[in-house]
C-alpha positions as CSV (number, residue, x, y, z in Angstrom):
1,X,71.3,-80.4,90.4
2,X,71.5,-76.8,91.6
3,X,73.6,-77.8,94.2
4,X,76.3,-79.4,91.8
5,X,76.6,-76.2,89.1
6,X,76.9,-73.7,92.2
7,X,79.8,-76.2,93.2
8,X,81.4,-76.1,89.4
9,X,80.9,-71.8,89.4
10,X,83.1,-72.2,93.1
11,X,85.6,-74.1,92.1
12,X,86.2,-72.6,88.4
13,X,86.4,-68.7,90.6
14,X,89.2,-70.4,93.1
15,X,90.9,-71.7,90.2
16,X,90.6,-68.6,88.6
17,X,91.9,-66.6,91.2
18,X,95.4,-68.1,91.2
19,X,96.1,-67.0,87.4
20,X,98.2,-63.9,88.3
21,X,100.9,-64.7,86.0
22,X,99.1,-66.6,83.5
23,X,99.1,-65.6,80.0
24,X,95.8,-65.3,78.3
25,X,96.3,-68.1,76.8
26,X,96.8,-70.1,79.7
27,X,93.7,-68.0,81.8
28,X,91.4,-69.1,78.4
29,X,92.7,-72.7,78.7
30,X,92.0,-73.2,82.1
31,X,88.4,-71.5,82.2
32,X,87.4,-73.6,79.2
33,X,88.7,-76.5,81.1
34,X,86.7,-75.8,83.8
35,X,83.9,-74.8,82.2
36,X,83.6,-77.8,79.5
37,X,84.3,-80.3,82.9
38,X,81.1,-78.8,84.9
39,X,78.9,-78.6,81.9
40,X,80.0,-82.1,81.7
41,X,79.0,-83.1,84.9
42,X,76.0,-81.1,84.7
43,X,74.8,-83.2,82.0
44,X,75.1,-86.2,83.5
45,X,77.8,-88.0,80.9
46,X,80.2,-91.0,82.1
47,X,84.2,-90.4,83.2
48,X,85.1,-90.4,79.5
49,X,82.4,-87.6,78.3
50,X,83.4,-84.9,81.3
51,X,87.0,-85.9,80.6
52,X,86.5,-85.4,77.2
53,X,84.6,-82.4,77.3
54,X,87.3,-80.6,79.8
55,X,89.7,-81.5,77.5
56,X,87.9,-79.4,74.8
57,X,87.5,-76.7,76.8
58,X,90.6,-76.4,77.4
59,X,91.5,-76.4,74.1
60,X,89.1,-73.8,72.9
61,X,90.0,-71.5,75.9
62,X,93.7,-72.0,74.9
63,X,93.0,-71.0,71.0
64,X,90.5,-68.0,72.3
65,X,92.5,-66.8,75.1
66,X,95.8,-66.6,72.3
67,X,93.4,-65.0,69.8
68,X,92.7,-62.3,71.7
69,X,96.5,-61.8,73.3
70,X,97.3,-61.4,69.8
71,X,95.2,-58.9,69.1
72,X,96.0,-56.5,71.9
């Protein structure tokens, strides 16, 4: 179990570290992806579920990472 969320936190940093010239937006999208597709995973849910929940994340990454380019 520890073994799979230290392999989520790795592979949401190298995906992270390629967002140079990202907008916020984008940065928000993809780290709420990532996120919402390892908690997923961590929790043990079927294809659709982690699919489903990286698809939220991304979403909600997307709305926060605008919100607060916006606000700058």
């Amino acid at each position: 179990m520890i073994k799979t969320k230290i392999i989520a936190i790795v592979a949401a940093a190298g995906l992270l570290g390629g967002c140079d010239n990202m907008t916020t937006g984008q940065k928000g999208a993809l780290t709420g992806a990532a996120l919402g597709t390892g908690i997923g995973m961590v929790a043990g849910g079927s294809f659709g579920e982690v699919v489903g929940a990286g698809l939220i994340g991304g979403a909600v990454g997307y709305l926060g990472g605008s919100a607060i380019s916006n606000n700058k």
